[in-house]
N, C-alpha and C positions, 0 to 999 in steps of 0.2 A: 690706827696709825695715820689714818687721812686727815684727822681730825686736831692730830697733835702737829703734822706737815702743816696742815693752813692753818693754824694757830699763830707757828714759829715764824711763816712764810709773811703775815701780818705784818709780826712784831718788826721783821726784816725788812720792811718795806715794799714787799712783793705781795702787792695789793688785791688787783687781780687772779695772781697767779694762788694766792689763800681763797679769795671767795670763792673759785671754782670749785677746791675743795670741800670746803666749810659747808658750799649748799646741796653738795651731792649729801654730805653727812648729815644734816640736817632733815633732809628730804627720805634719804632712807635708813637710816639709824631707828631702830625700837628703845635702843636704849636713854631712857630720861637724862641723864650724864651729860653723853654725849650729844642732844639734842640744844641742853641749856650752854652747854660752852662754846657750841660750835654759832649760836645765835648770839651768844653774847660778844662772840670776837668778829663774827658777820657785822654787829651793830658796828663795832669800834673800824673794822673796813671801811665802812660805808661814811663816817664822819671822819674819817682820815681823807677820803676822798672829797669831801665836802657835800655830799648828800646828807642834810640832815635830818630830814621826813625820811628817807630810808632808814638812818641809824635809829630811831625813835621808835620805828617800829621794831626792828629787830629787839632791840633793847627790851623792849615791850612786851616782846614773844618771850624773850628767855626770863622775865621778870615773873611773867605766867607760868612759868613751869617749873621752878623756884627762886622765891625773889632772895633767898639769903645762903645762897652760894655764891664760896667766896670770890669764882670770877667775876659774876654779876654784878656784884658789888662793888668789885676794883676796878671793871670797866666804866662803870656808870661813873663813880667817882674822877675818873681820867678824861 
């Protein structure tokens, strides 16, 4: 649920208030899933911010942990 709250909180414009989320799930989530989406909307935080060596990496992370899931892809593409 954290993971779909910073997602939403992104898309919302509540930037900070998703990545806090996003990196706790990220950080402690086992599950693969959740790892890839929570870094793939980390990346697009972070380029909405205008960091974008941070977004590159995140991008980067979740491209590693499957590059053809379909948010990976819709992010990257955005």
């Amino acid at each position: 649920l954290k993971g779909t709250r910073g997602s939403l909180l992104i898309e919302m414009g509540k930037i900070d208030e998703g990545i806090a989320l996003l990196r706790e799930v990220e950080k402690r989530s086992e599950c693969l899933i959740d790892k890839v989406i929570s870094s793939a909307y980390l990346a697009k935080a972070y380029y909405l911010k205008g960091d974008f060596a941070a977004s590159e990496l995140w991008l980067a992370r979740s491209r590693g942990i499957n590059p053809d899931h379909v948010v990976v892809k819709r992010i990257a593409q955005e």
